[in-house]
N, CA, C and O atoms as a Maestro MAE file, in Angstrom:
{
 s_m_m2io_version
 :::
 2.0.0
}

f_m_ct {
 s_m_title
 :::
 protein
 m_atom[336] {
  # First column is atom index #
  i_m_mmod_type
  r_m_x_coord
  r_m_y_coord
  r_m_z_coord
  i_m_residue_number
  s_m_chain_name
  s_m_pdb_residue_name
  s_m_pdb_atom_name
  i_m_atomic_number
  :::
  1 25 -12.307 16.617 1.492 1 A "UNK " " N  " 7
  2 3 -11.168 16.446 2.353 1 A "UNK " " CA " 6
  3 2 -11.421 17.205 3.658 1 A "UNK " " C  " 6
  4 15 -11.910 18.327 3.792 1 A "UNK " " O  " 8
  5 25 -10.999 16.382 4.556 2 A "UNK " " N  " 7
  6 3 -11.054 17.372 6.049 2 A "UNK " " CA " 6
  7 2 -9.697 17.960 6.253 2 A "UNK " " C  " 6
  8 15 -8.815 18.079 5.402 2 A "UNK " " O  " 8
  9 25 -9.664 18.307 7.501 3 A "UNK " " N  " 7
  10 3 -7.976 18.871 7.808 3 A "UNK " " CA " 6
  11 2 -7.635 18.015 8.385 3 A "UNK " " C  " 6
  12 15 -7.484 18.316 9.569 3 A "UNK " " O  " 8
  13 25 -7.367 16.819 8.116 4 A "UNK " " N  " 7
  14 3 -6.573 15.697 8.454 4 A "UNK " " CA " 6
  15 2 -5.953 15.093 7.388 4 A "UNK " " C  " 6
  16 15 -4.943 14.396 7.295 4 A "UNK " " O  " 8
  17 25 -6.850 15.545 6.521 5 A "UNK " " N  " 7
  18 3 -6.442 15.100 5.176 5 A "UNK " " CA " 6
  19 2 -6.891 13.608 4.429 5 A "UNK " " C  " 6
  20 15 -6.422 12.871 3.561 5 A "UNK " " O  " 8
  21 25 -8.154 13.640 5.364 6 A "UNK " " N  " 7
  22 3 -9.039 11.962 5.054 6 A "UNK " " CA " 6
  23 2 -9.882 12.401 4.079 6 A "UNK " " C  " 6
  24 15 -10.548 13.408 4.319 6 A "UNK " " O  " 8
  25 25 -10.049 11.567 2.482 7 A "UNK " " N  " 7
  26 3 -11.171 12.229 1.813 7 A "UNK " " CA " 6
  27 2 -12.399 11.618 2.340 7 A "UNK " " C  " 6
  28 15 -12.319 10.405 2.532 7 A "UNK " " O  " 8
  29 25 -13.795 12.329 2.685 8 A "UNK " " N  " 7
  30 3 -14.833 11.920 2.999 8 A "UNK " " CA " 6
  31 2 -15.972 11.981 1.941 8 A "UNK " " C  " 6
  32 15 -16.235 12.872 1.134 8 A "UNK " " O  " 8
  33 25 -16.477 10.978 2.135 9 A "UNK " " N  " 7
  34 3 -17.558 10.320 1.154 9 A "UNK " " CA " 6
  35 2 -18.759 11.159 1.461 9 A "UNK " " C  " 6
  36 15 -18.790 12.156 2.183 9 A "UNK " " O  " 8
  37 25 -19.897 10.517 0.698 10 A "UNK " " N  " 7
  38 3 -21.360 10.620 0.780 10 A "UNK " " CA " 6
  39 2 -22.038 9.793 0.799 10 A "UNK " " C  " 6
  40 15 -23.264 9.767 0.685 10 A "UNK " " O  " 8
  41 25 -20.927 8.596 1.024 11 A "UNK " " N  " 7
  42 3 -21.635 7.187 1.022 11 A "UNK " " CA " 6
  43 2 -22.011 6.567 2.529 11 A "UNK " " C  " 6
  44 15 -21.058 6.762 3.283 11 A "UNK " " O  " 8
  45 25 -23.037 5.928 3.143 12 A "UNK " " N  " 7
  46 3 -23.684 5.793 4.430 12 A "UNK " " CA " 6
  47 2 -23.061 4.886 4.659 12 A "UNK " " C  " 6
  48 15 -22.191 4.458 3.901 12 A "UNK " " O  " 8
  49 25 -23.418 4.301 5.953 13 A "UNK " " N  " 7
  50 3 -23.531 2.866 6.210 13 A "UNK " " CA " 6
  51 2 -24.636 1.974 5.797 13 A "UNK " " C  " 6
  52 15 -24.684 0.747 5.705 13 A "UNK " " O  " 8
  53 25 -25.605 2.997 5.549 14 A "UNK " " N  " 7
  54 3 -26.831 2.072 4.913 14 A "UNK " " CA " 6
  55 2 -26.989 1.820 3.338 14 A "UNK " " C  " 6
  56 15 -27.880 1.140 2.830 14 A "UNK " " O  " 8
  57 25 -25.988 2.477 2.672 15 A "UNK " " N  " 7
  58 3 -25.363 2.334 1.122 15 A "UNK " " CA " 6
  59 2 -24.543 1.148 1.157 15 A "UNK " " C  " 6
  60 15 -24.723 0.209 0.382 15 A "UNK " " O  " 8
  61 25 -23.464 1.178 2.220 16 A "UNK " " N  " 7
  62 3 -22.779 -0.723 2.323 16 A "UNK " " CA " 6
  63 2 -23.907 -1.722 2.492 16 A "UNK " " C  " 6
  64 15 -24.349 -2.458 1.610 16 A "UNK " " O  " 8
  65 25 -24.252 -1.654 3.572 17 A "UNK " " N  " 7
  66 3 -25.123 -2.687 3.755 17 A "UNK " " CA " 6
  67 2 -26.466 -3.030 2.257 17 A "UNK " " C  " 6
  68 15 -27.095 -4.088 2.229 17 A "UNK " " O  " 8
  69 25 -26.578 -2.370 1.614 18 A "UNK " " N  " 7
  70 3 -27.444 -2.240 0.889 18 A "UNK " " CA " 6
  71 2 -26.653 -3.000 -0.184 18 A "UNK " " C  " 6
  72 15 -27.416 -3.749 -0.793 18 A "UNK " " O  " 8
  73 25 -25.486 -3.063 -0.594 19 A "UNK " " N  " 7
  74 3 -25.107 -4.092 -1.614 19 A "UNK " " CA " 6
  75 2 -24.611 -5.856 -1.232 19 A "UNK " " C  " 6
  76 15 -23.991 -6.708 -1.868 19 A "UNK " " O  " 8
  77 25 -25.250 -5.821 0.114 20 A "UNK " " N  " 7
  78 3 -25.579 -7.396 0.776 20 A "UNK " " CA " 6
  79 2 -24.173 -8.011 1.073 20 A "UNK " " C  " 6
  80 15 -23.296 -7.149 1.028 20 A "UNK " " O  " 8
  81 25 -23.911 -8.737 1.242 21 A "UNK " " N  " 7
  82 3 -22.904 -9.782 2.499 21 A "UNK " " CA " 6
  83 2 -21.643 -10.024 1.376 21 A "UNK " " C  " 6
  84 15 -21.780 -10.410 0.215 21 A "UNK " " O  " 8
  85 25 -20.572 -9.733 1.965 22 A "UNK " " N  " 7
  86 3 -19.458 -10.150 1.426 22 A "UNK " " CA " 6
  87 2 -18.445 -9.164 1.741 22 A "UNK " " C  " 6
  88 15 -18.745 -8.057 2.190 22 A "UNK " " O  " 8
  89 25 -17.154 -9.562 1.500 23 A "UNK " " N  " 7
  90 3 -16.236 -8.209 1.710 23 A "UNK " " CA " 6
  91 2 -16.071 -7.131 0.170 23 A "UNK " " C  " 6
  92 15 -15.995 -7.244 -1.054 23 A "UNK " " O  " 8
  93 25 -16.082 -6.251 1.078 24 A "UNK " " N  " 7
  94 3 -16.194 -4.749 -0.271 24 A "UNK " " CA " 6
  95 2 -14.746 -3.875 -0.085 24 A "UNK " " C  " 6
  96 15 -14.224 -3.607 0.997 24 A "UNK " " O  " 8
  97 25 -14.354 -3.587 -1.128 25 A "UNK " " N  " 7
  98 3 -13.381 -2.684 -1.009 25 A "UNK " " CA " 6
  99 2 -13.782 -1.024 -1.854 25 A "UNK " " C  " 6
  100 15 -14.782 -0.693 -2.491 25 A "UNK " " O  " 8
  101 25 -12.563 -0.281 -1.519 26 A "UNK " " N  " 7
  102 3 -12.705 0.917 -1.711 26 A "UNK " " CA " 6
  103 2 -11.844 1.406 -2.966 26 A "UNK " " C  " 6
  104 15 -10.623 1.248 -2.974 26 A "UNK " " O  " 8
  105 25 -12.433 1.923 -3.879 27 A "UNK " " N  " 7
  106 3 -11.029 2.516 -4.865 27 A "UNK " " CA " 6
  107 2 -10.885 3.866 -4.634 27 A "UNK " " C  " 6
  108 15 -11.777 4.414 -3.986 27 A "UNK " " O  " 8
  109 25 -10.278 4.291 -4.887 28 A "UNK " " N  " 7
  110 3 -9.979 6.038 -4.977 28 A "UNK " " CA " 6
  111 2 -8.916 6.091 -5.644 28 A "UNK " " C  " 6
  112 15 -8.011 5.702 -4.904 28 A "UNK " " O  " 8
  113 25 -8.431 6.425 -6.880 29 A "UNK " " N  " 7
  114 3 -7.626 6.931 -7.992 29 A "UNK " " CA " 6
  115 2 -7.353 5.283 -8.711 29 A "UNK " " C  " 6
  116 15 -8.079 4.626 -9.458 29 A "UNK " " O  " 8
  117 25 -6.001 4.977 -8.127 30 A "UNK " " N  " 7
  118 3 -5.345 3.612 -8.560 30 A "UNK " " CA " 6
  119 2 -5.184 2.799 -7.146 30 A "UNK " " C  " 6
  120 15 -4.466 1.831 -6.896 30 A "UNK " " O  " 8
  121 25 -6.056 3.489 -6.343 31 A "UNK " " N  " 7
  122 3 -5.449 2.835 -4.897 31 A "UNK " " CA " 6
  123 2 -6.794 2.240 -4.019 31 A "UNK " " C  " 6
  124 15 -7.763 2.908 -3.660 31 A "UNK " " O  " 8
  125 25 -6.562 0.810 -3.790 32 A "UNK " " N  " 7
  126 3 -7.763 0.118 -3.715 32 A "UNK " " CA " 6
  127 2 -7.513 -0.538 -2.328 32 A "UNK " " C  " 6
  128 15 -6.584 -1.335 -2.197 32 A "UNK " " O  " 8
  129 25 -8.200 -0.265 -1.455 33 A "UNK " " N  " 7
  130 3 -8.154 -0.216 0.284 33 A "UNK " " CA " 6
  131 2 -9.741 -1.059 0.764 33 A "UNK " " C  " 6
  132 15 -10.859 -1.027 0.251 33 A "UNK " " O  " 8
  133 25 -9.205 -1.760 1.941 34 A "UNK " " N  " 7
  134 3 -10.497 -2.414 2.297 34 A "UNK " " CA " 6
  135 2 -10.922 -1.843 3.840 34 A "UNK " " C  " 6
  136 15 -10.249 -1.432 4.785 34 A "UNK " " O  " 8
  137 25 -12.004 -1.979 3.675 35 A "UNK " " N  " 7
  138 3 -13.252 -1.326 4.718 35 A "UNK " " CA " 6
  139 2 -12.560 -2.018 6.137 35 A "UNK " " C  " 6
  140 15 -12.306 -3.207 6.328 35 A "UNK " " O  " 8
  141 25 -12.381 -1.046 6.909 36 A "UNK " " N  " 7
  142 3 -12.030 -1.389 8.610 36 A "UNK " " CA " 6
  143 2 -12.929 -0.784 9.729 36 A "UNK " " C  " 6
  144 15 -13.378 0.347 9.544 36 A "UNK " " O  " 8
  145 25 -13.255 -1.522 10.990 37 A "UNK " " N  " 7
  146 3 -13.754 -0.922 11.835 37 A "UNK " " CA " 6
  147 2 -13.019 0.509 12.352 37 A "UNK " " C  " 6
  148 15 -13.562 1.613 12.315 37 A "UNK " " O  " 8
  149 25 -11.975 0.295 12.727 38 A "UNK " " N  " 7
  150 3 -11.436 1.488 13.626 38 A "UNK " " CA " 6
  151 2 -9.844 1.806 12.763 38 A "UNK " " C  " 6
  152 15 -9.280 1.007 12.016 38 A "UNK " " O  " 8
  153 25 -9.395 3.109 13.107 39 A "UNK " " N  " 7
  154 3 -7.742 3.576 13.207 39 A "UNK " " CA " 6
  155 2 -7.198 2.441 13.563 39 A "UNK " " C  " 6
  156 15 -6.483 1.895 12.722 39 A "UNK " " O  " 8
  157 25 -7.402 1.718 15.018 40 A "UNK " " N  " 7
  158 3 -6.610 0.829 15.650 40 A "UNK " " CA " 6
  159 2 -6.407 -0.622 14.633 40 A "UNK " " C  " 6
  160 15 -5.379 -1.281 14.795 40 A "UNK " " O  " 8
  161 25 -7.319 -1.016 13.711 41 A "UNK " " N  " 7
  162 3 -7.348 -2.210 12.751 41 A "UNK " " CA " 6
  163 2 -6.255 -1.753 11.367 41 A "UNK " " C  " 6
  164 15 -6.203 -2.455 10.357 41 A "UNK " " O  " 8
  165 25 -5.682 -0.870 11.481 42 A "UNK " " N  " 7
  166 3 -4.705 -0.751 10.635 42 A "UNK " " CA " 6
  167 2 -3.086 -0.290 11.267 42 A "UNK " " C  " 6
  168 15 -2.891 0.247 12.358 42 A "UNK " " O  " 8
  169 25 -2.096 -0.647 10.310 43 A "UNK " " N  " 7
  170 3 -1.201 -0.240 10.279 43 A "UNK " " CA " 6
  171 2 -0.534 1.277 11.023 43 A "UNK " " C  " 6
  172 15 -1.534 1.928 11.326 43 A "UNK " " O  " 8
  173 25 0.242 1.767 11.269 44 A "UNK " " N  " 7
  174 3 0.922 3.257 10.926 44 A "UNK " " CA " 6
  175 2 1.202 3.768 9.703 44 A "UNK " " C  " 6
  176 15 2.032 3.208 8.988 44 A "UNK " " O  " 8
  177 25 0.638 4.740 9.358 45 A "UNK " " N  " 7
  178 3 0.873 4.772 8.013 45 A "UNK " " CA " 6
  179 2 0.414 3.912 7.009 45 A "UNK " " C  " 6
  180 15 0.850 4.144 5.881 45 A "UNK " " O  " 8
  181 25 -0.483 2.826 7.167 46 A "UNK " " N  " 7
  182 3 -1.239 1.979 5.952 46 A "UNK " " CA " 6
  183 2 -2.518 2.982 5.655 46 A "UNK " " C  " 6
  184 15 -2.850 3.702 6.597 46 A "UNK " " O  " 8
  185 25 -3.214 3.081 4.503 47 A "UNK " " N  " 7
  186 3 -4.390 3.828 4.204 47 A "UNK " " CA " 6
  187 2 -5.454 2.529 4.056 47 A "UNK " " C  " 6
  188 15 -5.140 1.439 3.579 47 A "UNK " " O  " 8
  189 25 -6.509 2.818 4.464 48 A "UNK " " N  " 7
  190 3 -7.908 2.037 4.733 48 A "UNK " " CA " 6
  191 2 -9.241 3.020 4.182 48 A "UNK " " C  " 6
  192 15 -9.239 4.003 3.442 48 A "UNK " " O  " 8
  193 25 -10.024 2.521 4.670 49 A "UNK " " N  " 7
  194 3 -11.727 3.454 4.469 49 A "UNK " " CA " 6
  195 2 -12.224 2.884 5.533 49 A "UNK " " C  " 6
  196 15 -12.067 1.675 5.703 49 A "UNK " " O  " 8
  197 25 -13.048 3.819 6.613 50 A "UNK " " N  " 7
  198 3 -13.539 3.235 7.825 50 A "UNK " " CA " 6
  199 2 -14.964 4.664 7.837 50 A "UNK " " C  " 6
  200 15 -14.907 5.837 7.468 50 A "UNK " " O  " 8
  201 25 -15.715 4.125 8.232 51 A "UNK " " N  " 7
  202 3 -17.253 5.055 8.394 51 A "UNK " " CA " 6
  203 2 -16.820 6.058 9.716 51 A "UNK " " C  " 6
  204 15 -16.566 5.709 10.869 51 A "UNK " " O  " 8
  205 25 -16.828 7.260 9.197 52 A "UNK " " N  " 7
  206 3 -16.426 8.006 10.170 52 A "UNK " " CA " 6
  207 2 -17.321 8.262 11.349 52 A "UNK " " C  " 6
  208 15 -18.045 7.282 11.526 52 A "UNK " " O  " 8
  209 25 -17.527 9.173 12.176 53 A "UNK " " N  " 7
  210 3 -18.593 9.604 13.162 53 A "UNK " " CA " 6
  211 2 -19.705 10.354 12.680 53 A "UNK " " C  " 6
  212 15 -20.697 10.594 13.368 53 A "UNK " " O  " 8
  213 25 -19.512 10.804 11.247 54 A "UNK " " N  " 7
  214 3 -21.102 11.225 10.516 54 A "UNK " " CA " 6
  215 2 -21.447 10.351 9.907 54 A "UNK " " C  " 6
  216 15 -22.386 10.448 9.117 54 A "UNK " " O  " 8
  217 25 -20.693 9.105 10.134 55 A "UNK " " N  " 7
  218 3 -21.427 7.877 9.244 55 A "UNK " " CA " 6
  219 2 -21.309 7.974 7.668 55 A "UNK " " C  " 6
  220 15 -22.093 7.545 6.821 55 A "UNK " " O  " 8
  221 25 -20.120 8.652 7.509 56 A "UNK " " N  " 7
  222 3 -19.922 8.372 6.101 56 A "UNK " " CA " 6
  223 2 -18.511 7.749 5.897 56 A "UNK " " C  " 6
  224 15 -17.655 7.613 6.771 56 A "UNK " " O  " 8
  225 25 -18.397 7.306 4.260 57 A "UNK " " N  " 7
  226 3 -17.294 6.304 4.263 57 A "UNK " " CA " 6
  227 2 -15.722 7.316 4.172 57 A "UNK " " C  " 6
  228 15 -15.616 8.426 3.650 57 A "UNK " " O  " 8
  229 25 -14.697 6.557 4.818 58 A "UNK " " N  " 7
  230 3 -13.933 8.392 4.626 58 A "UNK " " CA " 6
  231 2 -12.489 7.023 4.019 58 A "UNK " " C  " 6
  232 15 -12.621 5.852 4.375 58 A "UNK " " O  " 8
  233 25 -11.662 7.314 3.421 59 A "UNK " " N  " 7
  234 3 -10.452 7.211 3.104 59 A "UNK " " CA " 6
  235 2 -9.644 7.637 4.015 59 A "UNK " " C  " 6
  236 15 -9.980 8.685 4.567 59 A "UNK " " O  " 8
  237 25 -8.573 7.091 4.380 60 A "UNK " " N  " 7
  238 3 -7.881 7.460 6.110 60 A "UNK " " CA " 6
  239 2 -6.661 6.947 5.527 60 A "UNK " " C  " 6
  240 15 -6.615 6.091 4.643 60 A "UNK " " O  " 8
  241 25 -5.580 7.574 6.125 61 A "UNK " " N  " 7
  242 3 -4.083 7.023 6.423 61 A "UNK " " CA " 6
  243 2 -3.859 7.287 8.396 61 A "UNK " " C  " 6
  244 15 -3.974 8.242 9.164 61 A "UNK " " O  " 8
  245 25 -3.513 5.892 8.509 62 A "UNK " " N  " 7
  246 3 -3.516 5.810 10.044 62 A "UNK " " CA " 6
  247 2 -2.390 6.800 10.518 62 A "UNK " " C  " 6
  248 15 -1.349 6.623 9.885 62 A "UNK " " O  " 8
  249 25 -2.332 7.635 11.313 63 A "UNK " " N  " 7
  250 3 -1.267 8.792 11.951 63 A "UNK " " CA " 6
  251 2 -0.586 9.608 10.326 63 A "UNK " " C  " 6
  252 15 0.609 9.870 10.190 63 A "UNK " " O  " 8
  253 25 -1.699 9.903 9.199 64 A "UNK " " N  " 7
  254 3 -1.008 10.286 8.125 64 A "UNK " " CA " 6
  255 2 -2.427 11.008 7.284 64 A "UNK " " C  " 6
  256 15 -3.630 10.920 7.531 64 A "UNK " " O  " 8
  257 25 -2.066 11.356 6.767 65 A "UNK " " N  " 7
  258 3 -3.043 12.349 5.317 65 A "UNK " " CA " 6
  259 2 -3.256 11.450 4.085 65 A "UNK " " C  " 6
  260 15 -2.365 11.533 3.240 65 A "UNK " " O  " 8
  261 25 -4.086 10.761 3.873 66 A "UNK " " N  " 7
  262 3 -4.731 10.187 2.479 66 A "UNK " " CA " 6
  263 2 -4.621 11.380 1.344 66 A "UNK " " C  " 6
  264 15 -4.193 11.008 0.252 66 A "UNK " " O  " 8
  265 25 -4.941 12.683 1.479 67 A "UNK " " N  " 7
  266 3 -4.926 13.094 0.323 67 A "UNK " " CA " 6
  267 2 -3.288 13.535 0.026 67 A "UNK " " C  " 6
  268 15 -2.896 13.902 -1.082 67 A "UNK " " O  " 8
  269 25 -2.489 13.433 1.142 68 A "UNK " " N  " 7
  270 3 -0.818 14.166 0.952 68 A "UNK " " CA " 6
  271 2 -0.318 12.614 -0.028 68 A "UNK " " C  " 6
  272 15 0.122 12.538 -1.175 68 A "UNK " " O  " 8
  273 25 -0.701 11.195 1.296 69 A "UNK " " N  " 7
  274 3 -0.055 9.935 0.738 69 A "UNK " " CA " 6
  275 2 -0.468 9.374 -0.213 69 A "UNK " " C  " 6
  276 15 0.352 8.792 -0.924 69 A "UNK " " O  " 8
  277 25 -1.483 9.356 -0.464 70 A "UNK " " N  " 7
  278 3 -2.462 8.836 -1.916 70 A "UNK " " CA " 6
  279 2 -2.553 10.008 -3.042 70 A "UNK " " C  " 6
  280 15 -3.177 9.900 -4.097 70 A "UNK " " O  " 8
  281 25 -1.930 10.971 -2.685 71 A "UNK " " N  " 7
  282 3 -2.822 11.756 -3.452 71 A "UNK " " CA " 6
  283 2 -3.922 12.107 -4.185 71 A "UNK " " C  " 6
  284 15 -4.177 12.018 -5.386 71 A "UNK " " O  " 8
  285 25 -4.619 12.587 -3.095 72 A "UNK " " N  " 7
  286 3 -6.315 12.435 -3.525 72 A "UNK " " CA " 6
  287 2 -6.974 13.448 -3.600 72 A "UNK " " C  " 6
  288 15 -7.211 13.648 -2.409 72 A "UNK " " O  " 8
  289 25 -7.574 14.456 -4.287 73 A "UNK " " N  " 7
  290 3 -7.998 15.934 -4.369 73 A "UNK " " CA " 6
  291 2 -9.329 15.540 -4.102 73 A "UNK " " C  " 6
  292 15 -9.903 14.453 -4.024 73 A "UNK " " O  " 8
  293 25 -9.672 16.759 -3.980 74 A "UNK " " N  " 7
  294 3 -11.338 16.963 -3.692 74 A "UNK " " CA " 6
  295 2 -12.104 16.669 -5.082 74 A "UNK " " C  " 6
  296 15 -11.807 16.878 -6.258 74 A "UNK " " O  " 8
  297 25 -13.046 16.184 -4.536 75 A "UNK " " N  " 7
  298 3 -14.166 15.747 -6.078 75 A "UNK " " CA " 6
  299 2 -13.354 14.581 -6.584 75 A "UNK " " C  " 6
  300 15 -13.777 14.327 -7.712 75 A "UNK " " O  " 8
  301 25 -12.171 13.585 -6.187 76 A "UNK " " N  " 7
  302 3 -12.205 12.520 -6.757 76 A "UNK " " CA " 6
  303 2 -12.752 11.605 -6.517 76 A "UNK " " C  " 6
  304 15 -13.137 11.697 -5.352 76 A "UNK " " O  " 8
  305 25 -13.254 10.060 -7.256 77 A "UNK " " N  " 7
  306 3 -14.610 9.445 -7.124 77 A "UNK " " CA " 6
  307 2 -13.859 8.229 -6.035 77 A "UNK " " C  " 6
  308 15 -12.651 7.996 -6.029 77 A "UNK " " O  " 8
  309 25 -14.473 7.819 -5.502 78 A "UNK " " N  " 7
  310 3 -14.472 6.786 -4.073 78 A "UNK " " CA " 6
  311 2 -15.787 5.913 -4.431 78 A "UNK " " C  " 6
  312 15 -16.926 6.267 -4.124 78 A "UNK " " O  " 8
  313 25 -15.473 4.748 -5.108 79 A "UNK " " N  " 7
  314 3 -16.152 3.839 -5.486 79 A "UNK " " CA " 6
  315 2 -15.664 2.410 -4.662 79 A "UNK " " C  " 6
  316 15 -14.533 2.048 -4.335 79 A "UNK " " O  " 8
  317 25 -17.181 1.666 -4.441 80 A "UNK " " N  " 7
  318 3 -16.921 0.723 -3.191 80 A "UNK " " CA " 6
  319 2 -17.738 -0.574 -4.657 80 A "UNK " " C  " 6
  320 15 -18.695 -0.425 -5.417 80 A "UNK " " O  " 8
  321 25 -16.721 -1.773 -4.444 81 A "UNK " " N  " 7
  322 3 -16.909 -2.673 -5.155 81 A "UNK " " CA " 6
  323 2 -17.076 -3.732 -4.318 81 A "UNK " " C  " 6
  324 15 -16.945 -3.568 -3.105 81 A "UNK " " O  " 8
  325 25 -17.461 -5.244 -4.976 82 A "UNK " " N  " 7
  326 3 -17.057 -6.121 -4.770 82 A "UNK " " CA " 6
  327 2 -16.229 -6.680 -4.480 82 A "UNK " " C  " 6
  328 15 -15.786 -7.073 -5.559 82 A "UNK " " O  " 8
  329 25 -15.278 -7.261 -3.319 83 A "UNK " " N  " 7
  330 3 -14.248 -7.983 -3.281 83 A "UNK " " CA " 6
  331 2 -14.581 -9.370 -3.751 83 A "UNK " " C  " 6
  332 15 -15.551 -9.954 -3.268 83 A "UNK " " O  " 8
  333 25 -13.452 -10.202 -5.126 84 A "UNK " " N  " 7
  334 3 -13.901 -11.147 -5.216 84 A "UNK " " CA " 6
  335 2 -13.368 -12.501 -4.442 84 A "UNK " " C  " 6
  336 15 -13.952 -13.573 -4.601 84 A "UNK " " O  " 8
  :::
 }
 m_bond[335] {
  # First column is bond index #
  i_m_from
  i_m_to
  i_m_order
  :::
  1 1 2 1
  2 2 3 1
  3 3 4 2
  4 3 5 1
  5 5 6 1
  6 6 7 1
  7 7 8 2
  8 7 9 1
  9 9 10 1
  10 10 11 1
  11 11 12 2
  12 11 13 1
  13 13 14 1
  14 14 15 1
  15 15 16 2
  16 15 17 1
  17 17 18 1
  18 18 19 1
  19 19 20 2
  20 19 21 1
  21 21 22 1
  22 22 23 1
  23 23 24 2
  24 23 25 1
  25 25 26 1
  26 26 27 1
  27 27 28 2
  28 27 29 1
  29 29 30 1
  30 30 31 1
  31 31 32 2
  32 31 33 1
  33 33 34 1
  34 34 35 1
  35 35 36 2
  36 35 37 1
  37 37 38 1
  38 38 39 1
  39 39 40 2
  40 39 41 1
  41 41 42 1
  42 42 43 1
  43 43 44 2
  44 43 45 1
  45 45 46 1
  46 46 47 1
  47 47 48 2
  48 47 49 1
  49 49 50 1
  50 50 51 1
  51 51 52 2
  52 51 53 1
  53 53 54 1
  54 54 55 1
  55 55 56 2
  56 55 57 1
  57 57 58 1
  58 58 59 1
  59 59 60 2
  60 59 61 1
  61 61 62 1
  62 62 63 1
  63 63 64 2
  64 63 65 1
  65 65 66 1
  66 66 67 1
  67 67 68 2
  68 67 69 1
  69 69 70 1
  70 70 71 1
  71 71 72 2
  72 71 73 1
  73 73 74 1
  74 74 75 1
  75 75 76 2
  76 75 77 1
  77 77 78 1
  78 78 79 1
  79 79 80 2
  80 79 81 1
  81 81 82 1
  82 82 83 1
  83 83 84 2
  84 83 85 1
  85 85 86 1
  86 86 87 1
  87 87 88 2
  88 87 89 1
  89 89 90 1
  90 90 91 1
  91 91 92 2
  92 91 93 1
  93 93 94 1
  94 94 95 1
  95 95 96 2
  96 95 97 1
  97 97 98 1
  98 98 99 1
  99 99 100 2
  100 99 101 1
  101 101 102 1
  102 102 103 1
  103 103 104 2
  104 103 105 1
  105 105 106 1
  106 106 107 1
  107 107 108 2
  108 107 109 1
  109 109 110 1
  110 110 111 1
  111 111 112 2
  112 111 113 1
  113 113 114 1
  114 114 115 1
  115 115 116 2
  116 115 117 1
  117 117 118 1
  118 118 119 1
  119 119 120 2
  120 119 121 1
  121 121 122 1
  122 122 123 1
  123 123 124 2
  124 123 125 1
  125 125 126 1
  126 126 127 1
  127 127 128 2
  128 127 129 1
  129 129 130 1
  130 130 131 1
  131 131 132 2
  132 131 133 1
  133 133 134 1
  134 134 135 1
  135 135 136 2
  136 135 137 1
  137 137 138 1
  138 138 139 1
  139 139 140 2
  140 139 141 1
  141 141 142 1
  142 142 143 1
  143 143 144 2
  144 143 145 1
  145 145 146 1
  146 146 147 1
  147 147 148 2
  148 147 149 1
  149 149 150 1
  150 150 151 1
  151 151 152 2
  152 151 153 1
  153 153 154 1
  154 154 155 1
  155 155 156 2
  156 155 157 1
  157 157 158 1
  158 158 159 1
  159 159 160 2
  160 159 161 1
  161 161 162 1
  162 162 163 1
  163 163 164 2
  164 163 165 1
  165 165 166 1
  166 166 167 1
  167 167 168 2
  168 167 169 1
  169 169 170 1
  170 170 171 1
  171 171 172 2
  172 171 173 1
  173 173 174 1
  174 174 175 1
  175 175 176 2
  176 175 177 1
  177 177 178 1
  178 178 179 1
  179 179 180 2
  180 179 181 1
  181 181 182 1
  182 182 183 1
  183 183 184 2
  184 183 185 1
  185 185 186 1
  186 186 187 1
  187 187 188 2
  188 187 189 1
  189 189 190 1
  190 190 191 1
  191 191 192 2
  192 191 193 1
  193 193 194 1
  194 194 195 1
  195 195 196 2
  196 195 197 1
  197 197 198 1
  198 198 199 1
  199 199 200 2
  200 199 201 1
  201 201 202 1
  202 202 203 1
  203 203 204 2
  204 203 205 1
  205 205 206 1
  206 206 207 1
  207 207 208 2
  208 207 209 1
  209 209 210 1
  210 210 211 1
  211 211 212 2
  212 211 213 1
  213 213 214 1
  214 214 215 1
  215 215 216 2
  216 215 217 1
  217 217 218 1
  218 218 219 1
  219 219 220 2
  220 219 221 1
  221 221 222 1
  222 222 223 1
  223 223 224 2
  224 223 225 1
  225 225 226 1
  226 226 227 1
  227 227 228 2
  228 227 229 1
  229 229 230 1
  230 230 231 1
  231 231 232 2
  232 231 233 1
  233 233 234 1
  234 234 235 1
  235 235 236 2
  236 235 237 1
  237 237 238 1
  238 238 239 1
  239 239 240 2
  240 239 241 1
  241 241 242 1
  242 242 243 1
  243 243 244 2
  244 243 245 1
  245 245 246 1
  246 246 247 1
  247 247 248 2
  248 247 249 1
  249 249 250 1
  250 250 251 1
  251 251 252 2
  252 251 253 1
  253 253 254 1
  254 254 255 1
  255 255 256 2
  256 255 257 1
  257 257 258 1
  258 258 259 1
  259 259 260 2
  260 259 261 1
  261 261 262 1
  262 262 263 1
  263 263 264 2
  264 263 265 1
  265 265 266 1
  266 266 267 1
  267 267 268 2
  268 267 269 1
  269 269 270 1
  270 270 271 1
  271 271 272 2
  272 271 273 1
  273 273 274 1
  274 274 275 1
  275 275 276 2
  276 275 277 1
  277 277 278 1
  278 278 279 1
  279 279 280 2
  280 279 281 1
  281 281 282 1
  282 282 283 1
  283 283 284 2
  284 283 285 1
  285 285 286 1
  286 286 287 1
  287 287 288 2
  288 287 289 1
  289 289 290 1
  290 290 291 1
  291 291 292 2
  292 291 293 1
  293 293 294 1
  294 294 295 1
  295 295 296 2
  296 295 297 1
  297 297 298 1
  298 298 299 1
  299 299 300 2
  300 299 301 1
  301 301 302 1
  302 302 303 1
  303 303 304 2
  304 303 305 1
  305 305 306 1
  306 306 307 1
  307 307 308 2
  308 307 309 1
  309 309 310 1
  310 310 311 1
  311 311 312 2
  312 311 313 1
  313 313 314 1
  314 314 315 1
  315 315 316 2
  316 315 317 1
  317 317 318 1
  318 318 319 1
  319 319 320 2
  320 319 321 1
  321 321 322 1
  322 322 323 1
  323 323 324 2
  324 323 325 1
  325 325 326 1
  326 326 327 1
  327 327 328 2
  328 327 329 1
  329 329 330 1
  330 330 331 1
  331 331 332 2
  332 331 333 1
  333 333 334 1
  334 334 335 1
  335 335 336 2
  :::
 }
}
């Protein structure tokens, strides 16, 4: 978690791309969010996953805290699937 309250991954951009063409989503607890370019491609207050500026995958609530609104602690798993 940062002090924004986005949980951040260890997962790259070259870990997405590496499971080949299609749309992928994100789980983290019970809460399953799809991959966005920017803050600006979501909602106020909707939660997404967008590759941050270290290039890793981060869990985000737009103008909000993923770990306050999702409740999401540190060390929980952020697994990127298949969308079917």
């Amino acid at each position: 978690m940062d002090h924004f309250g986005n949980a951040i991954s260890c997962i790259t951009s070259d870990d997405l791309l590496s499971l080949g063409s299609g749309e992928l989503r994100v789980r983290c607890g019970s809460t399953q969010v799809c991959i966005v370019s920017t803050y600006a491609d979501v909602a106020a207050s909707q939660s997404a996953a967008l590759l941050g500026s270290g290039d890793l995958l981060e869990v985000v609530v737009r103008d909000g805290s993923a770990a306050a609104k999702l409740g999401l602690k540190r060390e929980d798993a952020i697994i990127v699937e298949r969308h079917p």
